[in-house]
N, C-alpha and C positions, 0 to 999 in steps of 0.2 A: 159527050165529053165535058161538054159546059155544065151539065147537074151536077157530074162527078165533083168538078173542081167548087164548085157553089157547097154539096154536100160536106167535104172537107175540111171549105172552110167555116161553116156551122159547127160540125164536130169540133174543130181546132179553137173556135169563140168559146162555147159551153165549156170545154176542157178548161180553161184558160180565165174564167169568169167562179166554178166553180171552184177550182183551187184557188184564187182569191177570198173567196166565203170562207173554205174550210185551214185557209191558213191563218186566218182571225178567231175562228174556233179555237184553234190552236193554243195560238197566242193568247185568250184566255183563259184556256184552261192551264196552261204553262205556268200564269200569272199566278191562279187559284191553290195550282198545289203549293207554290213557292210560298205561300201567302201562308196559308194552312200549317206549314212546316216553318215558319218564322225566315222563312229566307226572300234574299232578296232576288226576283226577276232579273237577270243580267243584260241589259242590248233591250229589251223590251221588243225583243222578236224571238223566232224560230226558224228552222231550216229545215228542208223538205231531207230527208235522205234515202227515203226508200218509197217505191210506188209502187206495189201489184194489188192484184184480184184477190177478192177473199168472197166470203160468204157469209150471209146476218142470219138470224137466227131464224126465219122464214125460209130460207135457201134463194135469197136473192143474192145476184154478185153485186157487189160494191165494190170502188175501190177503197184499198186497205196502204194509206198513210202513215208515213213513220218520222216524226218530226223530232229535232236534236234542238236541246238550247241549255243555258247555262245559268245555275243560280249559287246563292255565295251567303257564306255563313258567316262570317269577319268582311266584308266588301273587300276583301285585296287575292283570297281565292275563288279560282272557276270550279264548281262540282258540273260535269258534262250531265247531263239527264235527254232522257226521251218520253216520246208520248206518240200513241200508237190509236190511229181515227179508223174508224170503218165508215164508211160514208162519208155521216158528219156524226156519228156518235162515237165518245172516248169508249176505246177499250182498254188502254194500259196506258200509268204512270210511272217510269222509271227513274228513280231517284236515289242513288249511292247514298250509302251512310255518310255522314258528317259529323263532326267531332263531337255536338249539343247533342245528337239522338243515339251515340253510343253511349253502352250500355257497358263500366268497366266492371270486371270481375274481378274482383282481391285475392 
């Protein structure tokens, strides 16, 4: 019973260490697209919203992270954006149009 609870709490440290690594990943690659797109990083965080299992291109599981944050074209709005980790490598940047990257049509 006492390896059990010892076991757990290893699992629970790892878990809990590694989503601190990969929430700084995160955070710049958040930084990187805002940066890219001329916008600005908002809060200079992110926020975890989604957690499961997925699979890399080996057929290993990893977990598959899904981080919300917000960046701002004029500083007085929020454009919501996501970014989507397998492991700790980015697989997807999601970032809403905003007003400098439309494109009007006449």
């Amino acid at each position: 019973m006492e390896l059990a609870w010892l076991a757990a709490a290893i699992i629970i440290a790892w878990f809990w260490l590694d989503s601190l690594r990969v929430r700084e990943l995160a955070v710049l690659a958040g930084r990187r697209a805002a940066e890219q797109c001329e916008l600005q990083f908002l809060d200079e965080s992110v926020a975890c919203s989604k957690l499961w299992l997925g699979r890399d291109s080996a057929g290993q599981m990893r977990l598959l992270r899904t981080y919300r944050f917000e960046v701002s074209d004029t500083g007085s709005e929020r454009l919501a954006c996501s970014l989507t980790l397998l492991g700790d490598r980015v697989e997807k940047i999601d970032m809403p149009p905003y007003r400098d990257n439309v494109v009007q049509l006449h």
